[in-house]
Steps between C-alpha positions, in 0.01 A plus 500: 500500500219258415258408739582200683856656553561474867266211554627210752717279254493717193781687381441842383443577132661837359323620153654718285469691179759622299617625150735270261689650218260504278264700707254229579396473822508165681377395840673246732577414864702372755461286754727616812622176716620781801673223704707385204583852384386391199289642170333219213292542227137533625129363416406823297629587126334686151610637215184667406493770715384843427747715372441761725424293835580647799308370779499135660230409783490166678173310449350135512750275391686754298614834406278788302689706270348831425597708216380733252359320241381184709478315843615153503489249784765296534498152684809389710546183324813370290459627170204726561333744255275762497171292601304782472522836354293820465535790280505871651441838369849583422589759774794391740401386800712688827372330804349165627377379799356157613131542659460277843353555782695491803333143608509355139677194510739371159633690232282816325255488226467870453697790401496881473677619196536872457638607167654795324164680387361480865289212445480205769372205406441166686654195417319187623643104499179272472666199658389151527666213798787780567583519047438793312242460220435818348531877566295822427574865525228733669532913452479659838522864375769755515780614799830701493770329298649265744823382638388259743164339569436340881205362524433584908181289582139511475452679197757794544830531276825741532578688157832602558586783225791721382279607238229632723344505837513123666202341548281331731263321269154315630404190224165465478354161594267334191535813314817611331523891686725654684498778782830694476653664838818689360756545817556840340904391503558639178686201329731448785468130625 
């Protein structure tokens, strides 16, 4: 769901990603009217998606696609295209999560990807009146292949692995290290 779903007098916005035929992958959404029962075409559609995009997150104004070859943001407007896009070192990425503090107010500007070498990386919105303007990609260093990210608050971050141990990962503040604290669980989340 985008962002302002939920928000007094704002219907909630459903994006999707799927497959056609062909084998391109599209993204497009919904927009749920629950008191009519009732699904319509929504704000959000591209064409030029990664081919092997797999995870959505809800940011400012929009959607950010993350795949294996790039990251795209997406802006919930009629007709929208990829307004900005970044390559990646092509390595799948298996598990996102939004960075925000527990009193941040509006949508995220950071992220937590964790891909399939056991790299995480940090993916931070520069935005500019509430519109995303650009994007960069920081290298945090390396963690167990993971499943799911949660980014818990001040600093820490869950690593949950069937690969390895879960983690309990410290970020660093201005420099990019982390302090691992494995919960000896031996891949079971």
């Amino acid at each position: 769901f985008l962002p302002d779903a939920g928000r007094p007098g704002t219907l909630p916005v459903l994006v999707l990603l799927h497959r056609d035929a062909a084998h391109r992958v599209h993204l497009s959404s919904r927009t749920i009217d629950l008191a009519a029962g009732a699904a319509s075409s929504g704000p959000v559609e591209a064409t030029d998606v990664d081919g092997a995009a797999g995870i959505l997150q809800p940011a400012a104004g929009g959607v950010v696609v993350i795949g294996a070859r790039h990251v795209s943001y997406i802006p919930a407007v009629a007709g929208g295209k990829a307004v900005r896009r970044i390559p990646m070192e092509e390595a799948a990425v298996t598990a996102a999560s939004a960075v925000q503090a527990e009193d941040d107010v509006g949508p995220p500007t950071k992220y937590l990807l964790s891909d399939e070498r056991g790299r995480m990386t940090l993916l931070v919105l520069r935005t500019e009146s509430g519109n995303v303007r650009g994007m960069h990609i920081e290298g945090l260093g390396g963690c167990n292949v993971a499943n799911v990210l949660v980014y818990l608050d001040q600093g820490y971050t869950y690593v949950g692995s069937v690969y390895g141990d879960s983690q309990l990962l410290q970020l660093g503040g201005e420099s990019d290290s982390m302090e691992r604290e494995d919960d000896g669980a031996d891949g079971d989340v």
